[in-house]
N, C-alpha and C positions, 0 to 999 in steps of 0.2 A: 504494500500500500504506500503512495506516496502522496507527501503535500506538500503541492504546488501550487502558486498562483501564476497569473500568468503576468509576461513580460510584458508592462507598459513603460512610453516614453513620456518621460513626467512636461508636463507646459513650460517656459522660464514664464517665474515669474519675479515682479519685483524682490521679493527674499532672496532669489536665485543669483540676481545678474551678481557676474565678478567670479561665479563658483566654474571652476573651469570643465563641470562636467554637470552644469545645468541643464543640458538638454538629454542628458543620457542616464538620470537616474532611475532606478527602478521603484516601483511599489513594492519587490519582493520583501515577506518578513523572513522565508526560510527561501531556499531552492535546492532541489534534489535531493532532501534527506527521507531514507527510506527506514519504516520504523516497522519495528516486530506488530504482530495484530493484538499481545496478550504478553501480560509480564509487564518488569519494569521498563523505564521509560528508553531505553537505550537504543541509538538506531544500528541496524545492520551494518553499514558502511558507516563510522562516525566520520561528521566533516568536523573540522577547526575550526575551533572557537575565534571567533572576529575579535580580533585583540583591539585596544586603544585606537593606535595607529590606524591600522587600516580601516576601520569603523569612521572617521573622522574626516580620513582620507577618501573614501566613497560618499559622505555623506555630506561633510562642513562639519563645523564648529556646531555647538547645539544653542540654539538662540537665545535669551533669555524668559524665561518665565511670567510673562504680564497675564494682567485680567483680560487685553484684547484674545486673549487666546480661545476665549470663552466663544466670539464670534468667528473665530475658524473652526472650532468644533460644529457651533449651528451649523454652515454652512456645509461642513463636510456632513449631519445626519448623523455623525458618528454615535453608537449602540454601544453599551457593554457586548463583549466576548467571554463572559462568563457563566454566559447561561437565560439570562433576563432579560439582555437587550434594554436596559432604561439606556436615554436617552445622557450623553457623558456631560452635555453643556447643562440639563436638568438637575443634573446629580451636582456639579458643581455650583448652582445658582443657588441650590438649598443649602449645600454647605457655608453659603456666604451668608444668608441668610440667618444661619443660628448664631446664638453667641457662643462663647466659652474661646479654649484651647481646642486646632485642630490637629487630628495624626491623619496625614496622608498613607493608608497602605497598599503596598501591591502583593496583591494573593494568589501567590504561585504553588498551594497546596492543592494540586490537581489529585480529585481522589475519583475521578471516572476511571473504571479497572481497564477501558478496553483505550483508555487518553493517553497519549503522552505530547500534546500539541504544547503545553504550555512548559514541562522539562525541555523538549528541545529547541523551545525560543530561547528560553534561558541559558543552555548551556552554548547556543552555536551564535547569539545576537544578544548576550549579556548588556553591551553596554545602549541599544536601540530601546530597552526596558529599563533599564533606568535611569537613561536621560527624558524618558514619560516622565515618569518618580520624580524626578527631581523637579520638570518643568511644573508639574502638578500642583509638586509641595510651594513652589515661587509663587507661581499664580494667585492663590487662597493666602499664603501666609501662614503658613503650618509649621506647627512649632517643634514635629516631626515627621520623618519618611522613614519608612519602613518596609523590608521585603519579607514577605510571610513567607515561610516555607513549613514542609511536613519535618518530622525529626530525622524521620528513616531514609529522608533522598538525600544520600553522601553525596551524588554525582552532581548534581544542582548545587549541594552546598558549596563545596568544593569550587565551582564553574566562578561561581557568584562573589563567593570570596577573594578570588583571586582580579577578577574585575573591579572590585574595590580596591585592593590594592595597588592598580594601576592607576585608576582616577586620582587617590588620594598621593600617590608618586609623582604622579605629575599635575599636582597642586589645582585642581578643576575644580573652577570655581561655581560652586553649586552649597545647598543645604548637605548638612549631614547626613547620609546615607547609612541606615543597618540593618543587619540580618537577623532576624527572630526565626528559630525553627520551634515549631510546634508540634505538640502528640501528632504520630501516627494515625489516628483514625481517621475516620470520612468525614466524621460531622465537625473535625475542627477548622475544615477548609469553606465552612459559613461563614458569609460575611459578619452577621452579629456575633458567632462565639469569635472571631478573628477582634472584633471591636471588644469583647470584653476582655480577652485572655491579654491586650496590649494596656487595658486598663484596668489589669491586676485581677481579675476573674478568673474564671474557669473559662475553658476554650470550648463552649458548648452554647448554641443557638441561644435567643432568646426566645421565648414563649410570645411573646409582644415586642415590638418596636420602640425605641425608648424617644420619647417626644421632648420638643424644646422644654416643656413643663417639667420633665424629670431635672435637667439641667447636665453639668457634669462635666465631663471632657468629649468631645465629638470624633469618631473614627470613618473617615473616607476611604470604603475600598474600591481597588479597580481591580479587574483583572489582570492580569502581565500582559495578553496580548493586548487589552484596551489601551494599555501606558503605550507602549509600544508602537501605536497607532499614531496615539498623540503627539509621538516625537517624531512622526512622519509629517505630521499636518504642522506642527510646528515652523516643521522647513520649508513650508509652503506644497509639498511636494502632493499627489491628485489625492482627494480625497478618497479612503476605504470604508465606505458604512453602507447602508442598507439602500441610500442611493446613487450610487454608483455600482455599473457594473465593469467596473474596471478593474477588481483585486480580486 
C-alpha cells in the first residue's frame, strides 16, 4: 500500500518571489513510502528523515507566526486530519476567544491499529510538523507547544528528538518546542485526555467538554498532519483541504 499524493506545481506567489524554487515546489507531505498493512508503524523501504538543511533548502525559511495566518487557513478550507474534520481557522478563533493560558499541542499518538500515516510524517518530515507547532503556538500566543506522542513508539520518539536537536543547534528562532510521551493505550490519543494529562490529569477523555465557565488553562490540539499543513499554507504554497483537489 502506498501514500501518495500527487505532484503539483505550486502558483508564485507574493510569499514566494526571491525563493529560487518558487515555481517548482510540491504539495507532497510524504512520497513513495510504502508501509506494512498491520503492525507497527515502520515502512518496508525506510526513506530518510528530511534533516534541517534540506527541509529549508526545499522549502524556505518558515515565516513567522501572525494572527493573518488565520485568513490563509479560511481560504485554504483547511479541516483537521484527525478524524473530525472541524474546521482549523474555527478551532483557532475559539481558542482566541477564551481567556486563560494557552498549550498548543500536536497529537501524534496515532492509535488506529491498521494507521501509520501520522508515525511516518513524523519520522520522514519531522521538521514540516513542527514548524505547524511552532507557527500555531506564535499565532494564538501560547504559552506552550507540545508534541504528544504514545510511550511505546521509540521510533517517532527517537525521529523527533533528534529534530529538536537540530532546530535548537542551530538556534531557530521559534517558541519552545517539547516532547511529552504518553500511556500506550488508545484512549490516550483523545484530544481531551491529551488536554488533561498536559494539565496534570489523567490521560483519559472527558465525559463532557470543559467550557469557558469551568475556567482553567486551555489545550489546543491539532493533528501532526493538520500542523503540517499549516506550514504549507504558511509559505503560501496551494492550499490542501477539502476544497481543493489538488493534494
Amino acid at each position: 500500500m502506498t501514500f501518495e499524493l500527487p505532484t503539483q506545481t505550486a502558483p508564485t506567489r507574493t510569499a514566494d518571489v526571491g525563493h529560487p524554487r518558487a515555481n517548482q515546489r510540491s504539495t507532497l507531505l510524504l512520497h513513495g513510502v510504502r508501509l506494512a498493512r498491520s503492525g507497527p508503524a515502520e515502512p518496508w523501504v525506510p526513506a530518510a528523515t528530511e534533516h534541517l538543511a534540506a527541509h529549508t533548502d526545499r522549502l524556505g525559511q518558515r515565516p513567522a507566526g501572525t494572527i493573518a495566518l488565520l485568513e490563509a487557513l479560511d481560504h485554504a478550507g483547511l479541516t483537521g486530519h484527525g478524524g473530525a474534520h472541524v474546521p482549523t481557522a474555527a478551532k483557532w478563533r475559539a481558542a482566541l476567544a477564551h481567556g486563560g493560558p494557552l498549550t498548543v499541542a500536536a497529537n501524534g499518538a496515532e492509535s488506529e491499529p491498521l494507521s501509520a500515516k501520522d508515525a511516518t510524517l513524523l519520522r520522514q518530515r519531522p521538521h514540516l510538523v513542527l514548524d505547524g507547532l511552532a507557527l500555531a503556538a506564535e499565532a494564538l500566543g501560547a504559552r506552550r507547544a507540545v508534541l504528544w506522542l504514545h510511550g511505546d513508539d521509540t521510533g517517532t520518539l527517537y525521529a523527533m528528538q533528534a529534530a529538536l536537536t537540530e532546530r535548537r543547534t542551530a538556534r531557530y528562532p521559534e517558541p519552545w518546542l517539547e516532547i511529552v510521551s504518553g500511556p500506550g493505550h488508545y484512549l490516550a490519543g483523545e484530544s481531551s485526555a491529551i488536554g488533561r494529562a498536559l494539565n496534570g490529569g489523567p490521560a483519559l477523555p472527558r465525559i463532557r467538554r470543559v467550557t469557558d465557565a469551568d475556567g482553567g488553562p486551555r489545550t489546543l490540539v491539532h493533528n501532526v498532519e493538520t500542523l503540517a499543513r499549516v506550514a504549507l499554507i504558511a509559505r503560501g504554497l496551494p492550499p490542501c483541504g477539502p476544497r481543493s483537489s489538488r493534494c
